[in-house]
TIRO-2110 file (N, C-alpha, C; in Angstrom, 1 decimal):
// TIRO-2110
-9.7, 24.0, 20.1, N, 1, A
-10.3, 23.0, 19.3, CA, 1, A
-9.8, 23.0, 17.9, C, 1, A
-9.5, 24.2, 17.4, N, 2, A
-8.9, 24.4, 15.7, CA, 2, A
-7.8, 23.7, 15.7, C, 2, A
-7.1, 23.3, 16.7, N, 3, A
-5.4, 22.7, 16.6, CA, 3, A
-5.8, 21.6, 16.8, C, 3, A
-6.4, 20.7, 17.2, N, 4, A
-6.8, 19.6, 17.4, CA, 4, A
-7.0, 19.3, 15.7, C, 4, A
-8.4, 20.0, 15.1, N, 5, A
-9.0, 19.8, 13.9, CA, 5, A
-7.8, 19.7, 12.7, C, 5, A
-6.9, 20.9, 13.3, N, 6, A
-5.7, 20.8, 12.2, CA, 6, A
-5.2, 20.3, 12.1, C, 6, A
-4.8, 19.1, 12.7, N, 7, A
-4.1, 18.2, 13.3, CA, 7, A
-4.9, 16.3, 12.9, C, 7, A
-5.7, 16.6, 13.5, N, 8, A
-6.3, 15.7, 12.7, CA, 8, A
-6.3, 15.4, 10.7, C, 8, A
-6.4, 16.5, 10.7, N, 9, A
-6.9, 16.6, 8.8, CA, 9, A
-5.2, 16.5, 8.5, C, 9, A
-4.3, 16.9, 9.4, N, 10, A
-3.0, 17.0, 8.4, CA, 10, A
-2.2, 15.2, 8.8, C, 10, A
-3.0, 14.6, 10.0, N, 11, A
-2.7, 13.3, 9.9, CA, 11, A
-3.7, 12.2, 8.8, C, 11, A
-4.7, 13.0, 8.6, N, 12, A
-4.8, 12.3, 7.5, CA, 12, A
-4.9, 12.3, 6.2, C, 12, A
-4.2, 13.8, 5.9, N, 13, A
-3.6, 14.0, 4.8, CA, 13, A
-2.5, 13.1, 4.4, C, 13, A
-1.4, 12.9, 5.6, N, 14, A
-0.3, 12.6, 5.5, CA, 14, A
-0.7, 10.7, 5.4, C, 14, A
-1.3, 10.1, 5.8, N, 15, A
-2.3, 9.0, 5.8, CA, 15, A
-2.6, 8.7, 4.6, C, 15, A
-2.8, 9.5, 3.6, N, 16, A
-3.7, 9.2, 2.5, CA, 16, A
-2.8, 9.4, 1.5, C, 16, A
-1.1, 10.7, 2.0, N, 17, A
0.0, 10.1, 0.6, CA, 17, A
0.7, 9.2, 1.2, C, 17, A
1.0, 8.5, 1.9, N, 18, A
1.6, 7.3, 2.7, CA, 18, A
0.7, 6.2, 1.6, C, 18, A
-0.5, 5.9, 2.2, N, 19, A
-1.1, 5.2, 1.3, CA, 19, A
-0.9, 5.5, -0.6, C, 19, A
-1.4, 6.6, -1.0, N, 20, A
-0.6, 6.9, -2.5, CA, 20, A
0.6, 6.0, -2.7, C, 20, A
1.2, 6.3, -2.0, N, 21, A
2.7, 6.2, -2.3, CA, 21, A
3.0, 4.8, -2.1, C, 21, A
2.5, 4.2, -1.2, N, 22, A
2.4, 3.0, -1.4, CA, 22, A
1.9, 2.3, -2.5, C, 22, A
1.0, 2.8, -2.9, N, 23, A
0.4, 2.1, -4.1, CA, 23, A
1.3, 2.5, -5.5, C, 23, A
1.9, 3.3, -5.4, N, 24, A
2.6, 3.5, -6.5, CA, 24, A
3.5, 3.2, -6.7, C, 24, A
4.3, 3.0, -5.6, N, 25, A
5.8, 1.9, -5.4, CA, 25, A
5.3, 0.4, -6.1, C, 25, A
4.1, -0.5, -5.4, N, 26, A
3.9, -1.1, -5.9, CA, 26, A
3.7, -1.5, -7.3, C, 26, A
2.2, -1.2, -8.0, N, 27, A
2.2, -0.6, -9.3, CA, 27, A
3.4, -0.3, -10.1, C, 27, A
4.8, 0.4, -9.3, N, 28, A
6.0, 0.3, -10.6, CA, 28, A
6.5, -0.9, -10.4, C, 28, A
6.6, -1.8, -9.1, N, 29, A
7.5, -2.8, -8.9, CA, 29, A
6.5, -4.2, -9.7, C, 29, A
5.4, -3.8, -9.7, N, 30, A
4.8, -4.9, -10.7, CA, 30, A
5.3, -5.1, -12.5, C, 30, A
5.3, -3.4, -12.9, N, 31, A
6.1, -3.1, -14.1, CA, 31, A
6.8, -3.5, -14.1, C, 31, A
7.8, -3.2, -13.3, N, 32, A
9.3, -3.3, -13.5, CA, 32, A
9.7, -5.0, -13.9, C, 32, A
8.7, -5.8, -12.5, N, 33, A
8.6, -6.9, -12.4, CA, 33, A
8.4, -7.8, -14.0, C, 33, A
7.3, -7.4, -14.6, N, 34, A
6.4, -7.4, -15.5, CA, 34, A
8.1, -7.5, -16.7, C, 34, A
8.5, -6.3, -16.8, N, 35, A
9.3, -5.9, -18.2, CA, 35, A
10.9, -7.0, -17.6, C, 35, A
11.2, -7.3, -16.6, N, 36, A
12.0, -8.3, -16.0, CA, 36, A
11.8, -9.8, -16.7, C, 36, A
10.4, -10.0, -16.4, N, 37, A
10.0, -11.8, -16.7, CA, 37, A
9.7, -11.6, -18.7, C, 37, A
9.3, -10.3, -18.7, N, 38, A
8.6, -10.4, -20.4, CA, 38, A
10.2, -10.2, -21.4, C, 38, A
11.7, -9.7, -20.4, N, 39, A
12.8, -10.4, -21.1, CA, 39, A
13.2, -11.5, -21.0, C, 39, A
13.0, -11.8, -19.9, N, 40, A
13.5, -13.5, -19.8, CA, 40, A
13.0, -14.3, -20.8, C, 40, A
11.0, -14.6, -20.6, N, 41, A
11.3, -14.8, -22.0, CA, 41, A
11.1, -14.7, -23.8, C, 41, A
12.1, -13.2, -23.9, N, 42, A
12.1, -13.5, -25.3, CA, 42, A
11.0, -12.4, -25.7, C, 42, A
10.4, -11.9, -25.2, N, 43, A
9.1, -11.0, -26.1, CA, 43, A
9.4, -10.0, -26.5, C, 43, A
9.0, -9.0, -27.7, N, 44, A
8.7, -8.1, -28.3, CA, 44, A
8.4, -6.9, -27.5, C, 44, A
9.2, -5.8, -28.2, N, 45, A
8.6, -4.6, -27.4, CA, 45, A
7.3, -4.4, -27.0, C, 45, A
6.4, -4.2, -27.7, N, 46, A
5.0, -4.5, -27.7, CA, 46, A
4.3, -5.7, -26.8, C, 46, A
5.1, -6.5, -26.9, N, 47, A
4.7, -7.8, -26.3, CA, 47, A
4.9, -7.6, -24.3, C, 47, A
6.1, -6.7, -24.2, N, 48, A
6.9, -6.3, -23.0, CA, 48, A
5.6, -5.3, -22.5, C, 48, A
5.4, -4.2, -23.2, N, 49, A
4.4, -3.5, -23.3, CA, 49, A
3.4, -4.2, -22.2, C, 49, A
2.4, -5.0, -23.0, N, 50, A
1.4, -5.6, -22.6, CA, 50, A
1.4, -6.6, -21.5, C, 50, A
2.3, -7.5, -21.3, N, 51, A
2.8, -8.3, -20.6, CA, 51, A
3.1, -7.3, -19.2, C, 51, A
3.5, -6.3, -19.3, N, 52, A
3.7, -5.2, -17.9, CA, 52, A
2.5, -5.2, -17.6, C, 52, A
1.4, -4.5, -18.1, N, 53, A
0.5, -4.3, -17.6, CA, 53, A
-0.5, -5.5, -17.6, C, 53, A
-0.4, -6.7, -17.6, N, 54, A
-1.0, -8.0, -17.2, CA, 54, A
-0.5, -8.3, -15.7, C, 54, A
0.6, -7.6, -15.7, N, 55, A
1.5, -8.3, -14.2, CA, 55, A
0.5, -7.6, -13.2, C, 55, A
0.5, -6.1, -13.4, N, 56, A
0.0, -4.7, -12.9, CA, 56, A
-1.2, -5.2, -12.1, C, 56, A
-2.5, -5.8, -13.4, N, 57, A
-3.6, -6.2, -13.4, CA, 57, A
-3.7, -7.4, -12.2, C, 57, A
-2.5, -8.6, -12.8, N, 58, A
-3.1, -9.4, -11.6, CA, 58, A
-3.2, -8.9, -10.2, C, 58, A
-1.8, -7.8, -10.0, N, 59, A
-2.2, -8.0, -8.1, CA, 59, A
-3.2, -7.7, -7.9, C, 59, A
-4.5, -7.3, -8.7, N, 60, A
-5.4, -6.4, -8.2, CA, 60, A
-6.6, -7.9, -7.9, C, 60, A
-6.0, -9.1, -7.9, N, 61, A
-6.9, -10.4, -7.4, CA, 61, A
-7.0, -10.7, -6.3, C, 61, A
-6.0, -10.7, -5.7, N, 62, A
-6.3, -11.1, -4.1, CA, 62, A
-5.0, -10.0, -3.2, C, 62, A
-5.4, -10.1, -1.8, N, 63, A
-4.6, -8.8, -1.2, CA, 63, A
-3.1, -9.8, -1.1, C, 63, A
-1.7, -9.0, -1.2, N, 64, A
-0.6, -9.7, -0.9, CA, 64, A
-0.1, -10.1, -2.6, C, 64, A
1.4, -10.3, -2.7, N, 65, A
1.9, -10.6, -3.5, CA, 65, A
1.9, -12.1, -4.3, C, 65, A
1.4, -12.9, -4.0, N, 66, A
1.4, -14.3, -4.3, CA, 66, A
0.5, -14.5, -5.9, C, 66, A
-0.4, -13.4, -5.9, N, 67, A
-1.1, -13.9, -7.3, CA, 67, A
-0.1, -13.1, -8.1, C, 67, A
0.8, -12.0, -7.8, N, 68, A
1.5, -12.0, -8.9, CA, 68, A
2.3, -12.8, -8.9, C, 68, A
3.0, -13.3, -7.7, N, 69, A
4.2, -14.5, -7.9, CA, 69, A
3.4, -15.6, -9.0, C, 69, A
2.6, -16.0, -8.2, N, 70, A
1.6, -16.9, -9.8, CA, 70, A
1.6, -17.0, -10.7, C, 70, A
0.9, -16.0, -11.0, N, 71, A
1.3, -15.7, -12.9, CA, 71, A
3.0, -15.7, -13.3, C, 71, A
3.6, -15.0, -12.5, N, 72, A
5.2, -14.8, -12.9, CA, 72, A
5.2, -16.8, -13.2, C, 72, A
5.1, -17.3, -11.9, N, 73, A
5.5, -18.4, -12.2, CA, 73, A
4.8, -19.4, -13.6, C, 73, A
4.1, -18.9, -13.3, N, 74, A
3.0, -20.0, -14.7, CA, 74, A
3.6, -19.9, -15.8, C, 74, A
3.6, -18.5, -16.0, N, 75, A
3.6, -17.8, -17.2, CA, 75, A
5.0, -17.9, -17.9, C, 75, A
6.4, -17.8, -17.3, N, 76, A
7.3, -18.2, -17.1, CA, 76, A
8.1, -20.0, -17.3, C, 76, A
7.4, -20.6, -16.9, N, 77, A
7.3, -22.4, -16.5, CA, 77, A
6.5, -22.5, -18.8, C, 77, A
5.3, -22.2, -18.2, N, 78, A
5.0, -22.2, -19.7, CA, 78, A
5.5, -21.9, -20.7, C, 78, A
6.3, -20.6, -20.9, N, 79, A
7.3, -20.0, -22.0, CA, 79, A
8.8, -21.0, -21.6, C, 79, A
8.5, -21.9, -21.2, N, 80, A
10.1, -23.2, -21.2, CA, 80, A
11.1, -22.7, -20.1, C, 80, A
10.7, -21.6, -19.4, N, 81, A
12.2, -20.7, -18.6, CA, 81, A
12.1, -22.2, -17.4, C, 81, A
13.6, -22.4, -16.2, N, 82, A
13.3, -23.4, -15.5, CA, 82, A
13.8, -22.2, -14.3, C, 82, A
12.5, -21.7, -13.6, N, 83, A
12.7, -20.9, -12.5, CA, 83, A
12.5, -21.2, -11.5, C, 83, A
12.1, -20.9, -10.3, N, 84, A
12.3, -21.0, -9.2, CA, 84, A
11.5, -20.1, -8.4, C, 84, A
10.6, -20.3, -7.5, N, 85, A
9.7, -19.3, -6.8, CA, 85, A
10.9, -18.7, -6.3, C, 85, A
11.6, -19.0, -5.9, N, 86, A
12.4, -18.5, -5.3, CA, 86, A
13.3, -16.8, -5.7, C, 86, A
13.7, -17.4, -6.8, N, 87, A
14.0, -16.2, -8.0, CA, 87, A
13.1, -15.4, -8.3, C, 87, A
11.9, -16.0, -8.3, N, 88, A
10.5, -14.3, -8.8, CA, 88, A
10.7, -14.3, -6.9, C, 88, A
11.0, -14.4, -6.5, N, 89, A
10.3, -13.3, -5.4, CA, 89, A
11.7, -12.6, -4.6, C, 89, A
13.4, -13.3, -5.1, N, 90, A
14.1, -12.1, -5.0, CA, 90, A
14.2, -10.9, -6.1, C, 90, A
13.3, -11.5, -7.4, N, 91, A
13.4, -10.1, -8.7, CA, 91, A
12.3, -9.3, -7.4, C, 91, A
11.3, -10.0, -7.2, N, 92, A
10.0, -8.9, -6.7, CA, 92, A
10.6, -7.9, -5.3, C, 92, A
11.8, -8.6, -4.7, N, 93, A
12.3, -7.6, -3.8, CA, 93, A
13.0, -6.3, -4.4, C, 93, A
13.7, -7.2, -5.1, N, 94, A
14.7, -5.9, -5.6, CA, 94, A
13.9, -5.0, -6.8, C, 94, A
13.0, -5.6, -6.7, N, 95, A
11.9, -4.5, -8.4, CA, 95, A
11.7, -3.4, -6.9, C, 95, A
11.2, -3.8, -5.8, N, 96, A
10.6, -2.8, -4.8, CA, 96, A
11.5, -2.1, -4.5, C, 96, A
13.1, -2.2, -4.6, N, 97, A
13.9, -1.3, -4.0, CA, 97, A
13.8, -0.5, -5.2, C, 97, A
14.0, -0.9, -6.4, N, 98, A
13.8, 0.1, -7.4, CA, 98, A
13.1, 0.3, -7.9, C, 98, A
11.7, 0.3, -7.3, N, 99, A
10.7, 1.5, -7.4, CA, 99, A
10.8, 2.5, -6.3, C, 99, A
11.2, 2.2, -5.4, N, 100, A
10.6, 2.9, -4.3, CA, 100, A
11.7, 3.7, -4.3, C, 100, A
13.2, 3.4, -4.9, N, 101, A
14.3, 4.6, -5.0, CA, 101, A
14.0, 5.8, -6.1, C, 101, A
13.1, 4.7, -7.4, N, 102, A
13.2, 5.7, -8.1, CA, 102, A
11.8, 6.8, -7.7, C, 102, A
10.3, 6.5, -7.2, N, 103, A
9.8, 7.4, -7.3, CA, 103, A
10.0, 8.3, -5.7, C, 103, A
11.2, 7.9, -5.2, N, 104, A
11.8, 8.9, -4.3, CA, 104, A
12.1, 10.0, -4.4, C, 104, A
12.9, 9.4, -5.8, N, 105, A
14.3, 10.6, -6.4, CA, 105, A
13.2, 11.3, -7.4, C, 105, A
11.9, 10.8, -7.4, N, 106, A
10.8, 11.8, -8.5, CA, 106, A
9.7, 13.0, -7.3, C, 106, A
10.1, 12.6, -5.8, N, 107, A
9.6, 13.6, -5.2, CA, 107, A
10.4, 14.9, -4.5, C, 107, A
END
């Protein structure tokens, strides 16, 4: 019965950094996402700064990517840029390949 128990707790150990890790990939691909749209357009270090962590903030409104595509797009459309859903959601692919390469190469 201990191999079973061990086995259980180490599946959901491994369950629970699966999950971490997911969230953390995400969380940088929002950054990354975030410091992407806050050059396009035009803002201030500080401005880049805060604007990252606005991007961070939105996913946490509804489950799935689309409220951040949202804001990218609003926010973006409003600062004069002429984008394209299309374009925030190949930056938001490729932000996930480089997150998920870089907190790879950090484990």
């Amino acid at each position: 019965m201990t191999d079973f128990n061990d086995r259980e707790r180490a599946e959901e150990a491994h369950f629970a950094h699966d999950e971490e890790m997911s969230f953390r990939i995400v969380a940088r691909r929002n950054r990354l996402l975030g410091n992407w749209a806050a050059e396009r357009m035009g803002l201030s270090a500080a401005e880049t700064e805060s604007y990252a962590k606005a991007v961070v903030q939105a996913d946490f409104e509804e489950a799935g990517d689309e409220d951040v595509i949202r804001k990218l797009l609003g926010d973006m459309t409003a600062a004069g840029l002429d984008v394209s859903e299309a374009e925030v959601r190949e930056a938001l692919e490729a932000k996930a390949v480089e997150a998920r390469r870089a907190l790879m190469g950090e484990a």
